[in-house]
C-alpha positions as CSV (number, residue, x, y, z in Angstrom):
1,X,267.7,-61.7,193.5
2,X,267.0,-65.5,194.1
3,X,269.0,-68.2,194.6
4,X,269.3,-71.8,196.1
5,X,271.3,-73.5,198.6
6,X,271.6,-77.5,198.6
7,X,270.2,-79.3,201.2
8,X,270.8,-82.8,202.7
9,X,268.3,-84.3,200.7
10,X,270.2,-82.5,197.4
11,X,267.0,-80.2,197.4
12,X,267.3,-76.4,196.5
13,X,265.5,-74.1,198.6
14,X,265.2,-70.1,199.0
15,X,267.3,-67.9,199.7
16,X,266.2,-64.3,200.1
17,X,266.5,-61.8,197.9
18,X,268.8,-59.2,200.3
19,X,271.2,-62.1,200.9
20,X,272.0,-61.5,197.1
21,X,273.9,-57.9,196.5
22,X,276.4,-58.7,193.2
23,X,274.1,-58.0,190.7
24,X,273.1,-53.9,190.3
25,X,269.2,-52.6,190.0
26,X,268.1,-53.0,186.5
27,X,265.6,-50.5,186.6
28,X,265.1,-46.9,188.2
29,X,262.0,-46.7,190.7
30,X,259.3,-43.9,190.0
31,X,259.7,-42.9,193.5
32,X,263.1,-40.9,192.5
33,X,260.9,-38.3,190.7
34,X,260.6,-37.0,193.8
35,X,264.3,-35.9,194.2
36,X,263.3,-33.9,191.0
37,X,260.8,-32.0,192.0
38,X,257.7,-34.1,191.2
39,X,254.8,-34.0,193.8
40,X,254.5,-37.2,195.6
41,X,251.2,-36.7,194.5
42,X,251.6,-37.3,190.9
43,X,254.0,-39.9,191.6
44,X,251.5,-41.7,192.9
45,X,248.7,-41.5,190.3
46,X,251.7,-42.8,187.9
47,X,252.0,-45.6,189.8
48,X,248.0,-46.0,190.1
49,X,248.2,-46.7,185.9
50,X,250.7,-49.1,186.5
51,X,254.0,-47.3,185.6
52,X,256.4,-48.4,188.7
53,X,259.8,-47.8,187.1
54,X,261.1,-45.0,185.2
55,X,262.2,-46.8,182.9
56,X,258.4,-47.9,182.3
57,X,257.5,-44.3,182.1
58,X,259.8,-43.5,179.2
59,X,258.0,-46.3,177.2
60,X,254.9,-44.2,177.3
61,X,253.8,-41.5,174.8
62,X,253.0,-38.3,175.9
63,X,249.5,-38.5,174.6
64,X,249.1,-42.0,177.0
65,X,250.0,-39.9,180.2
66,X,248.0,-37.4,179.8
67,X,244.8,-39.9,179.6
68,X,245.7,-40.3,183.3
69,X,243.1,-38.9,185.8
70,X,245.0,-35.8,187.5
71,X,247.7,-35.3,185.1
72,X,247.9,-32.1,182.7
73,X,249.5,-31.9,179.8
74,X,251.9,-29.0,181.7
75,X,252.4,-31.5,184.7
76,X,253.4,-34.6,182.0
77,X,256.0,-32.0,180.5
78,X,257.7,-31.5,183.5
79,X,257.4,-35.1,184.9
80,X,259.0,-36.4,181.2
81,X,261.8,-33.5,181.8
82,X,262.8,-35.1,185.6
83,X,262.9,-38.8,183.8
84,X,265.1,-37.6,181.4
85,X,267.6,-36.5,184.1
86,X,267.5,-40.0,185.6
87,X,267.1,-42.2,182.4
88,X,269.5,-42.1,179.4
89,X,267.0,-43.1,177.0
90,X,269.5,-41.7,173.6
91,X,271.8,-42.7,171.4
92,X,274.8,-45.2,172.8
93,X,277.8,-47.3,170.9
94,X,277.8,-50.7,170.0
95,X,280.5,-51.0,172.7
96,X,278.0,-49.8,175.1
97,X,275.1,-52.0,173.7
98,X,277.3,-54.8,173.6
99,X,278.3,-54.5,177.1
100,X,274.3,-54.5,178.2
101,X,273.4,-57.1,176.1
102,X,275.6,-59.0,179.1
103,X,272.8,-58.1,181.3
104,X,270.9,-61.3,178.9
105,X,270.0,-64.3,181.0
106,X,269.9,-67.8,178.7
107,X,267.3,-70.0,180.8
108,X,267.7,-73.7,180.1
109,X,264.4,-75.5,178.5
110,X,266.4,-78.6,180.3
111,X,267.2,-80.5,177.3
112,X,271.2,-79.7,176.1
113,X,269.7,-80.4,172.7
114,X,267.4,-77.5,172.6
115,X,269.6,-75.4,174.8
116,X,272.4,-75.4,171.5
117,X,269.0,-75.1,169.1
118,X,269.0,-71.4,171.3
119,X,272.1,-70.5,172.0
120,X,272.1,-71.4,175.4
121,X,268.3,-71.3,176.5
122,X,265.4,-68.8,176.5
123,X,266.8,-65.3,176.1
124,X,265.6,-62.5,178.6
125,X,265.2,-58.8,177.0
126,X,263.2,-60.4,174.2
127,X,260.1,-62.7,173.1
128,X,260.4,-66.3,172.3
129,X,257.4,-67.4,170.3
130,X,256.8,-71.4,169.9
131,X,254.2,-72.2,167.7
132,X,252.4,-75.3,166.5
133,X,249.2,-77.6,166.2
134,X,247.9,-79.2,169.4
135,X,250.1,-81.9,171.5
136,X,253.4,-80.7,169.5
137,X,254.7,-80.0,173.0
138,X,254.7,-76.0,173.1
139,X,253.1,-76.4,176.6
140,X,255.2,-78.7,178.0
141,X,257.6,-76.4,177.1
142,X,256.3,-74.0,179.1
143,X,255.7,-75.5,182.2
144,X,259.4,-77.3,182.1
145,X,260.7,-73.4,182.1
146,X,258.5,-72.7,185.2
147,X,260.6,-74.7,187.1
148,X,264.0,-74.0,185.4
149,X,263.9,-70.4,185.7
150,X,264.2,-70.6,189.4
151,X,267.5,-72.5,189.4
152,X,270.3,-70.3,190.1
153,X,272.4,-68.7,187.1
154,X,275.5,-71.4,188.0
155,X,272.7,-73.9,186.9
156,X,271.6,-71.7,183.8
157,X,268.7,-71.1,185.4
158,X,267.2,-67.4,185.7
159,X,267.4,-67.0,189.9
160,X,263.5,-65.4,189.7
161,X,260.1,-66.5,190.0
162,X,257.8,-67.3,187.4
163,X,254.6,-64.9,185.9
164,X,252.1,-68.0,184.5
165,X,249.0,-65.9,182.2
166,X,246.8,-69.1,181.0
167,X,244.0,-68.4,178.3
168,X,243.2,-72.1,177.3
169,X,243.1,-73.4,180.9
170,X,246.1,-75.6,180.1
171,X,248.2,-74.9,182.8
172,X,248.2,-78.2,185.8
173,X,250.5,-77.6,189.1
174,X,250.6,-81.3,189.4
175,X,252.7,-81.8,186.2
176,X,255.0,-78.9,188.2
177,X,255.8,-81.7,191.1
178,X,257.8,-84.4,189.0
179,X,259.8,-81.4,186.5
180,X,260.6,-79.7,190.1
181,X,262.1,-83.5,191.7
182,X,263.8,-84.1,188.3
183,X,266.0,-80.8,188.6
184,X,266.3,-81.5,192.4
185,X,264.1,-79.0,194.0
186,X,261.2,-78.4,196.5
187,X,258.2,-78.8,194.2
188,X,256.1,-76.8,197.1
189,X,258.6,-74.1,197.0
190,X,258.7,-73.8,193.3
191,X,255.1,-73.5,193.3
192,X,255.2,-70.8,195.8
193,X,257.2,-69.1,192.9
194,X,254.9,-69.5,190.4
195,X,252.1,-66.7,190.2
196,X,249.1,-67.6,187.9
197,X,246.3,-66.5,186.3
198,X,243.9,-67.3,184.3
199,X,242.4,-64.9,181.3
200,X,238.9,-65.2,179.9
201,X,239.1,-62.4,177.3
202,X,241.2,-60.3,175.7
203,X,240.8,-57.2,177.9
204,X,241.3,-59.7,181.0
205,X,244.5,-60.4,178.9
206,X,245.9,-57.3,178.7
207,X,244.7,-55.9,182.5
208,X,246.5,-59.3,183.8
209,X,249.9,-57.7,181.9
210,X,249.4,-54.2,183.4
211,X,249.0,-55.7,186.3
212,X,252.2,-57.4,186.2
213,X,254.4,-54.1,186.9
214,X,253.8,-53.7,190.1
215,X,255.1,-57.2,191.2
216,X,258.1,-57.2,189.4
217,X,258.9,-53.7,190.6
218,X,259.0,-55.6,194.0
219,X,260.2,-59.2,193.4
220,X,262.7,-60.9,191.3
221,X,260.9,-62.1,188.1
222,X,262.3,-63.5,185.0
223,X,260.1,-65.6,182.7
224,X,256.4,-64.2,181.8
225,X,254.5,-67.0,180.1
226,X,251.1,-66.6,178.0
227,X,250.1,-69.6,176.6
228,X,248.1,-68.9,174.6
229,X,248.8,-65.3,173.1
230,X,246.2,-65.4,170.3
231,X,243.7,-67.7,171.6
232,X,240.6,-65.6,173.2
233,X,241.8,-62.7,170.2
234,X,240.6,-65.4,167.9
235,X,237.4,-65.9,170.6
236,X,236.6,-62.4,170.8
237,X,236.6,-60.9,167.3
238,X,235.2,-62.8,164.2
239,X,235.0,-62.1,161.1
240,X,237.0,-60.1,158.1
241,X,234.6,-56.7,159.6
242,X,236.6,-56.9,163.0
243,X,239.7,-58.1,161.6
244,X,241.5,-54.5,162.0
245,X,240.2,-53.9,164.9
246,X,241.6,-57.3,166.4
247,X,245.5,-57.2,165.2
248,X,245.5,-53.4,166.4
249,X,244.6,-54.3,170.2
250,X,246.7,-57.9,169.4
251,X,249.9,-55.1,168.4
252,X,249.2,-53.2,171.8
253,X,249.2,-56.6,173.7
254,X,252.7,-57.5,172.0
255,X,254.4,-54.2,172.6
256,X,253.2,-54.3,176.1
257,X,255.2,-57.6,176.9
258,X,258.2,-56.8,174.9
259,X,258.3,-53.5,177.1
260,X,258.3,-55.6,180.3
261,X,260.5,-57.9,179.2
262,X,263.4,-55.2,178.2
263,X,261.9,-53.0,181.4
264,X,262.9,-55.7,184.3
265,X,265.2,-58.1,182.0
266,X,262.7,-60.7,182.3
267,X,261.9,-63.3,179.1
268,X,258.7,-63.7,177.2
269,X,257.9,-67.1,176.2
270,X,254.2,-66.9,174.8
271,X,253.0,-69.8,172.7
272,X,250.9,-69.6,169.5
273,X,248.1,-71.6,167.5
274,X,248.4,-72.2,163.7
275,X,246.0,-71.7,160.9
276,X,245.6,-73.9,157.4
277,X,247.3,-72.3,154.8
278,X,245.8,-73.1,151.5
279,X,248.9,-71.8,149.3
280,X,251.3,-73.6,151.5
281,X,252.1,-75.4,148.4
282,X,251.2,-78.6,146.7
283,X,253.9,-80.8,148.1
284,X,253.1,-80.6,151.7
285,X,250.5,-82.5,153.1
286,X,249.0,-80.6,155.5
287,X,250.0,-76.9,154.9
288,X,249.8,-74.7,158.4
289,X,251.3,-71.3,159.6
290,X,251.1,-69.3,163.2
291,X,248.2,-67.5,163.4
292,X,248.3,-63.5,164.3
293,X,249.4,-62.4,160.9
294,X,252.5,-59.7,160.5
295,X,251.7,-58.3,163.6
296,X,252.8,-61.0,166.0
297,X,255.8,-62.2,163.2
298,X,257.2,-58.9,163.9
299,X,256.8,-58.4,167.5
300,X,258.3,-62.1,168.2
301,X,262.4,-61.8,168.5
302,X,262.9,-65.5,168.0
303,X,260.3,-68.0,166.6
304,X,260.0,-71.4,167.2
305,X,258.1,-74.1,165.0
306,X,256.9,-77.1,166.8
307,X,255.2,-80.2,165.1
308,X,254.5,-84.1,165.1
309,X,257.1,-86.3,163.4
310,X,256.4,-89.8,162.6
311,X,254.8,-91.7,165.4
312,X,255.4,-90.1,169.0
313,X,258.5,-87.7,167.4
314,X,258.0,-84.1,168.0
315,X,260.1,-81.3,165.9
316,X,261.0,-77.8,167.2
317,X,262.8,-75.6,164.3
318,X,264.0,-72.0,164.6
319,X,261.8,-70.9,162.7
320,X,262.9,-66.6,162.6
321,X,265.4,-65.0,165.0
322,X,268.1,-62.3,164.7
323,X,270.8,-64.5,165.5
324,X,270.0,-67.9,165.5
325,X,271.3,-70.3,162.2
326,X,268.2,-72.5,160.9
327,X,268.7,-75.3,162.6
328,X,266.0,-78.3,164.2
329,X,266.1,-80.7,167.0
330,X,264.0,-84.3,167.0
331,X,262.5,-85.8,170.3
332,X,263.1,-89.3,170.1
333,X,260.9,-92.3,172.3
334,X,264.3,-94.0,171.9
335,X,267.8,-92.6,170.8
336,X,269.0,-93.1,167.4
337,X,272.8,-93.5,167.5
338,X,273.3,-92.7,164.0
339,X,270.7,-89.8,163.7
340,X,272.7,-86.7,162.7
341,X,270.0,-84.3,164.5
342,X,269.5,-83.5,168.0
343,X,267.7,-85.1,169.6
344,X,265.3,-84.2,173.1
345,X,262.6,-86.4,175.2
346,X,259.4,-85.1,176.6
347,X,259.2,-87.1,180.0
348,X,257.9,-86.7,183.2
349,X,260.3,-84.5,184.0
350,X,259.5,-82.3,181.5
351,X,261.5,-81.6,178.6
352,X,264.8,-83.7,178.3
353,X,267.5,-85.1,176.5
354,X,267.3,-88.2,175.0
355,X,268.7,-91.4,176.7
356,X,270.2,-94.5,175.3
């Protein structure tokens, strides 16, 4: 794993990943077919499609490994039989889930405020969904968890790097530097971290998340960001004719992350666009809701409304999530003693508490 080490100047900086040993593999490596009787071979045009752990390979159907180039139907059999050895993909206790669900990391967003909103921060093992109408601060957000994800867990950081997928070309390194000297780190080697890309269309999308298997088979990753998740879906099919079409290959791209994030325990933060919403109802001014329909409502595991308050006040809300009570928090320019809500600042520095 990662992890930092203070420096004279009270920066963090790197510290390889072997120097790190207390923490156990999360994940089974496709190579141990091979100690089962699986040609090397084979192995190998698995990891051609992108399947790098075991783990990953139980999250495919029978019917998608077969579509690989080489495989047979009797050679999938046998290769699903040798995973099944290694894997315990059945039935557990609650004791037993409970004790995995330790294996959740709570990343801070860097505001105390919207750390309590969350129950501690941006869960891994799931998909955290913030949604709202442009300049409510869902991108800020994001790149305020670039940097706080690779602070170590003693900080509530996540100890990994950073996976950056950018469809609206939002995404500006520059606004990395000041968030980085905020939390007291070496903005060059938080960059470093950082591995981006940018998506043109919704194939692009979903090759950039296949893609994405291979490094964090290798390296130490623990926050994927797509901002945004339905934007070039929205591009790239039009009309009510092409409407099935789009939320299918939308509900592929969705159960692709959710399987990366609960393959290598990383967390999904993707941010969303809203729509108008003519039966919002007569009493709210401006009616909106996220765009993506059912399909992305029930593939998120914990949504997150953003929008503008009066003047320069922005308003996240918990908006769905398993375990999370209803609950909001208010970024305030200045601090309002009396103000029963909690209260966050988007600075410089990213996203932060409030100040007197």
């Amino acid at each position: 794993m990662l992890a930092f080490k203070s420096e004279e100047q009270s920066q963090l900086q790197l510290v390889e990943r072997e120097e790190i040993n207390d923490e156990e593999e999360l994940f089974e490596a496709i190579d141990k077919l091979t100690s089962h009787g699986i040609n090397a071979g084979d192995v190998k045009k698995l990891q051609d499609a992108g399947i790098y752990t075991c783990n990953g390979l139980m999250m495919h159907t029978k019917k998608s490994l077969t579509g690989i180039k080489g495989l047979s139907e009797a050679k999938v059999d046998k290769i699903c039989e040798a995973v099944e050895k290694i894997v315990n993909f059945g039935y557990i206790t609650g004791s037993d889930a409970l004790l995995r669900r330790k294996a959740v990391i709570r990343i801070t967003t860097g505001s105390q405020a919207l750390d309590e909103l969350l129950g501690g921060g941006i869960e891994t093992l799931s998909i955290t969904e913030a949604f709202g109408e442009f300049r409510s601060g869902k991108t800020q957000l994001a790149h305020t968890l670039c940097v706080s994800t690779q602070l170590p867990t003693n900080m509530r950081g996540g100890n990994g790097k950073v996976a950056y997928i950018d469809t609206e070309g939002t995404f500006r390194p520059d606004r990395i530097v000041p968030i980085a000297e905020r939390f007291g780190m070496d903005p060059g080697a938080v960059l470093d971290n950082i591995i981006y890309a940018r998506a043109y269309t919704y194939e692009h999308q979903y090759n950039l998340l296949l893609g994405l298997a291979a490094k964090m088979a290798e390296e130490p990753f623990r926050l994927l960001i797509v901002d945004s998740v339905i934007a070039l879906f929205r591009v790239d099919f039009t009309g009510r004719g092409e409407l099935a079409e789009r939320q299918q290959k939308l509900a592929q791209m969705l159960s692709r992350m959710i399987k990366i994030a609960e393959e290598f325990n990383v967390a999904v933060f993707m941010t969303n666009q809203v729509i108008a919403d003519p039966g919002g109802g007569v009493f709210i001014s401006d009616p909106k809701k996220p765009a993506g329909g059912h399909v992305l409502a029930h593939a998120a595991t914990i949504r997150l409304m953003f929008r503008k308050g009066k003047g320069e006040q922005r308003v996240c809300k918990v908006f769905d999530a398993p375990n999370l009570p209803e609950a909001e928090a208010i970024s305030f320019p200045i601090l309002y003693i009396n103000s029963i809500k909690q209260v966050f600042q988007i600075t410089p520095g990213g996203i932060a508490d409030a100040k007197d």
